[in-house]
C-alpha positions in Angstrom: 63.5 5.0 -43.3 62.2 4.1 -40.0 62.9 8.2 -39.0 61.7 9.2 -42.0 58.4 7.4 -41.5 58.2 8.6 -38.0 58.2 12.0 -39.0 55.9 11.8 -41.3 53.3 10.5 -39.1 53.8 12.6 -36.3 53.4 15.7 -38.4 50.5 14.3 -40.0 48.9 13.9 -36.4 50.6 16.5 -34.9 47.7 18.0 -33.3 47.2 15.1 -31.1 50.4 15.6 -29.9 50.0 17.5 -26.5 46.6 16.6 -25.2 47.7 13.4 -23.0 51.3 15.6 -21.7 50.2 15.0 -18.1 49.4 11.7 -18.2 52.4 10.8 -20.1 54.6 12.6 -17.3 52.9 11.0 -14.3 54.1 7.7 -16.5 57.4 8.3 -17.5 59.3 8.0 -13.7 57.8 4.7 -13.7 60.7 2.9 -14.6 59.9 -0.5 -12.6 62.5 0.1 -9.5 61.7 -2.9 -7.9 61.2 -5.1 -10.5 64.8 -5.0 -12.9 64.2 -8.0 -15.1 61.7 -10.7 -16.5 58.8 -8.4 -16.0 55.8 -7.8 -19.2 55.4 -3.9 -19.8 52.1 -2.9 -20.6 51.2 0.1 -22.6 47.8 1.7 -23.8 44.9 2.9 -23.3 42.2 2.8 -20.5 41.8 -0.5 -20.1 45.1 -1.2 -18.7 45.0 1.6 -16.9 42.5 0.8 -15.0 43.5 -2.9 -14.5 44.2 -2.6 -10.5 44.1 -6.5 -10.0 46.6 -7.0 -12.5 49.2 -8.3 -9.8 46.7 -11.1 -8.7 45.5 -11.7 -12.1 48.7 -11.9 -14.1 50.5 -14.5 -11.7 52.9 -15.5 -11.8 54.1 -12.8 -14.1 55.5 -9.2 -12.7 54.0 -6.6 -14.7 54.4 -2.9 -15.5 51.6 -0.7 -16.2 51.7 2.3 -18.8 48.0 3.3 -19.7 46.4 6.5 -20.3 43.0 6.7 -20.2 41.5 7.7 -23.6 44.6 6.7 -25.6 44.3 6.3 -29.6 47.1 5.2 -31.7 47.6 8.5 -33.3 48.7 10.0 -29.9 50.7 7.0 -28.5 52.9 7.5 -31.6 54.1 10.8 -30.0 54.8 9.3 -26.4 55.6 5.8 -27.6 59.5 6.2 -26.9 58.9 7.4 -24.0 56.7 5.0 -22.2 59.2 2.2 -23.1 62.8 4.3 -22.7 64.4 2.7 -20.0 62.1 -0.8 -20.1 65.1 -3.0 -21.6 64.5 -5.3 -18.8 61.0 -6.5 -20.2 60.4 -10.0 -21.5 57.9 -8.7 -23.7 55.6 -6.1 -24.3 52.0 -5.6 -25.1 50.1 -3.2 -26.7 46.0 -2.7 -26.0 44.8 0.7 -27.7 41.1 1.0 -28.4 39.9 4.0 -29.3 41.1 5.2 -32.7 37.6 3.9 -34.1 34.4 4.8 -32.0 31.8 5.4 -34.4 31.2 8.7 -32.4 32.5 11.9 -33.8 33.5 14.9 -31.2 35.5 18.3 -30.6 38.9 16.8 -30.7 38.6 13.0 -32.0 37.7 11.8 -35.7 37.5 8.6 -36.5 40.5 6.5 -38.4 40.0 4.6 -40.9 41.3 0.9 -40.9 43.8 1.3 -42.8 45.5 4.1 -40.9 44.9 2.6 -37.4 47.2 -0.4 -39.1 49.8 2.2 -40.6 49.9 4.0 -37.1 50.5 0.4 -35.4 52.9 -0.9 -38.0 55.2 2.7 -37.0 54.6 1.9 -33.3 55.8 -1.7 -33.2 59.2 -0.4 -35.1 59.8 2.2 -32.8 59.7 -0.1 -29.3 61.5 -2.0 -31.3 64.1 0.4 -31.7 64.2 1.4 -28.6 64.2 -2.1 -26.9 65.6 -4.2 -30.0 64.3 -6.4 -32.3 64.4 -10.0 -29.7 62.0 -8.3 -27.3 58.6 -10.0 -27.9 55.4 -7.6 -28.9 52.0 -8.7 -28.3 49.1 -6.6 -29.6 45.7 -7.0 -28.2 42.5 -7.1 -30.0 40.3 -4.4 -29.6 37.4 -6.2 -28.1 33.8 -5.9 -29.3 31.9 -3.7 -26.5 27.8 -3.0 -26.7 28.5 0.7 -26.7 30.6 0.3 -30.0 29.1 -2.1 -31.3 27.7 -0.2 -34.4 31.5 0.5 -35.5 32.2 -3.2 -35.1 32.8 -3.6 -38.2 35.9 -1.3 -38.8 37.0 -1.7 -35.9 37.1 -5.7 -36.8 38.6 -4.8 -40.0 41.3 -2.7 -38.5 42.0 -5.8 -35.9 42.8 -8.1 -39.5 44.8 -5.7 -41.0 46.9 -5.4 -38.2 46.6 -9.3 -37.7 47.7 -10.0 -41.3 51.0 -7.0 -41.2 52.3 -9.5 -37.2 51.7 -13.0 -39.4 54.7 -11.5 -41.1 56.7 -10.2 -38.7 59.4 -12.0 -36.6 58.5 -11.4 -32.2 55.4 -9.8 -33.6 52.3 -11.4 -32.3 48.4 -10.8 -32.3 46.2 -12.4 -29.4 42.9 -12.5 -30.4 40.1 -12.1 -28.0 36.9 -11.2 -29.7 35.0 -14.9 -29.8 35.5 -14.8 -25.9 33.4 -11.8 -25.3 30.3 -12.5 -27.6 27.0 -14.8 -26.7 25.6 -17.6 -29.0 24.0 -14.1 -31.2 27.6 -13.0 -31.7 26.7 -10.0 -29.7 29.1 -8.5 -27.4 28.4 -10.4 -24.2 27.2 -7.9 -21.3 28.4 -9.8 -18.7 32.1 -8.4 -19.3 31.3 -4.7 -19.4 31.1 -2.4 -16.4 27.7 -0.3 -16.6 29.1 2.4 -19.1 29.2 -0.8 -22.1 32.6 -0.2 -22.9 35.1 -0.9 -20.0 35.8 -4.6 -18.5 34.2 -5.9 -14.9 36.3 -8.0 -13.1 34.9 -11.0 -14.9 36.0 -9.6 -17.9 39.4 -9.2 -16.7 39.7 -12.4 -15.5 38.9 -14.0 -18.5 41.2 -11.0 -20.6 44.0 -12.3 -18.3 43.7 -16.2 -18.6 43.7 -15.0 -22.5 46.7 -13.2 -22.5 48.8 -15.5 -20.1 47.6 -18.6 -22.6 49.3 -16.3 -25.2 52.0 -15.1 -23.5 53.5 -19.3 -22.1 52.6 -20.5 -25.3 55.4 -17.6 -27.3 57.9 -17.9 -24.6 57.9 -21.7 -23.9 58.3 -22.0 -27.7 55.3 -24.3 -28.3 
């Protein structure tokens, strides 16, 4: 079923399935050499890539980073088994992928709708799975609100439940939720966490997006 599935979706999106081949290579040798065991992998779009203080800001976890800049769901699911092949040695891994609903339409991306950003996650999560097995912990992270997409909010918040509601039902399937920690008392997206461009996070913002994930992380693997 699982291949089956798989299929399906990749032919579906098939187009999407080449433009991020060079990123995806550069990735792919990164296979954590000095760090074997214990270590959180990672993958998704530009916001991890871009995360250069994750050393210092993860502590005392050893992390592994596999980010593309630009990434959407309905590419990741044909690079997926490739940017976890060979990461058995994870504790966990965690997902960030923001861009599959923009609220911008262009030459070579159309917005999802929330209901397909949640179909294309649900294939995802079954597919590290099955390349890592089923007692590896997977964290997705919200999509965050941002000023620059702040207009497709909305689906982009529905697509954040759906995918909420499908982990709530899923054994080492877990959703850290971030968006009340980046809006002001208007429940606008709070400017103080963006770089200039509206969209990416300042170092405040990781900060805070890494005392977030860490709170979520010890609170899964201590058992509480």
């Amino acid at each position: 079923m699982l291949i089956f599935c798989s299929c399906s979706l990749q032919k579906k999106y098939q187009k999407h399935n080449q433009y991020f081949e060079r990123e995806i290579q550069k990735l792919e040798p990164k296979i954590a050499t000095d760090i074997q065991h214990d270590y959180l992998l990672f993958v998704g779009s530009s916001t991890i890539r871009l995360w250069d203080s994750i050393v210092k800001d993860m502590k005392p976890y050893n992390c592994v980073r596999k980010g593309y800049g630009g990434a959407h769901y309905y590419d990741l699911i044909h690079f997926v088994d490739r940017l976890v092949k060979g990461h058995k040695g994870a504790t966990a891994v965690l997902i960030f992928v923001a861009n599959d609903i923009t609220g911008m339409q262009t030459d070579t991306h159309s917005d999802l709708t929330p209901f397909e950003v949640k179909r294309l996650f649900v294939n995802i999560s079954k597919r590290i799975k099955n390349q890592l097995g089923n007692e590896v912990p997977i964290f997705v992270i919200e999509t965050t609100p941002t000023p620059k997409r702040w207009e497709a909010w909305p689906k982009i918040a529905e697509a954040n439940d759906r995918i909420q509601a499908y982990t709530q039902k899923k054994d080492k399937l877990y959703y850290i939720s971030t968006r009340n920690f980046y809006t002001n008392d208007l429940g606008m997206p709070d400017k103080k966490f963006f770089t200039e461009d509206n969209l990416h996070l300042n170092r405040k913002g990781y900060r805070l997006w890494a005392e977030i994930i860490k709170n979520a992380v010890n609170k899964t693997l201590s058992g509480d």
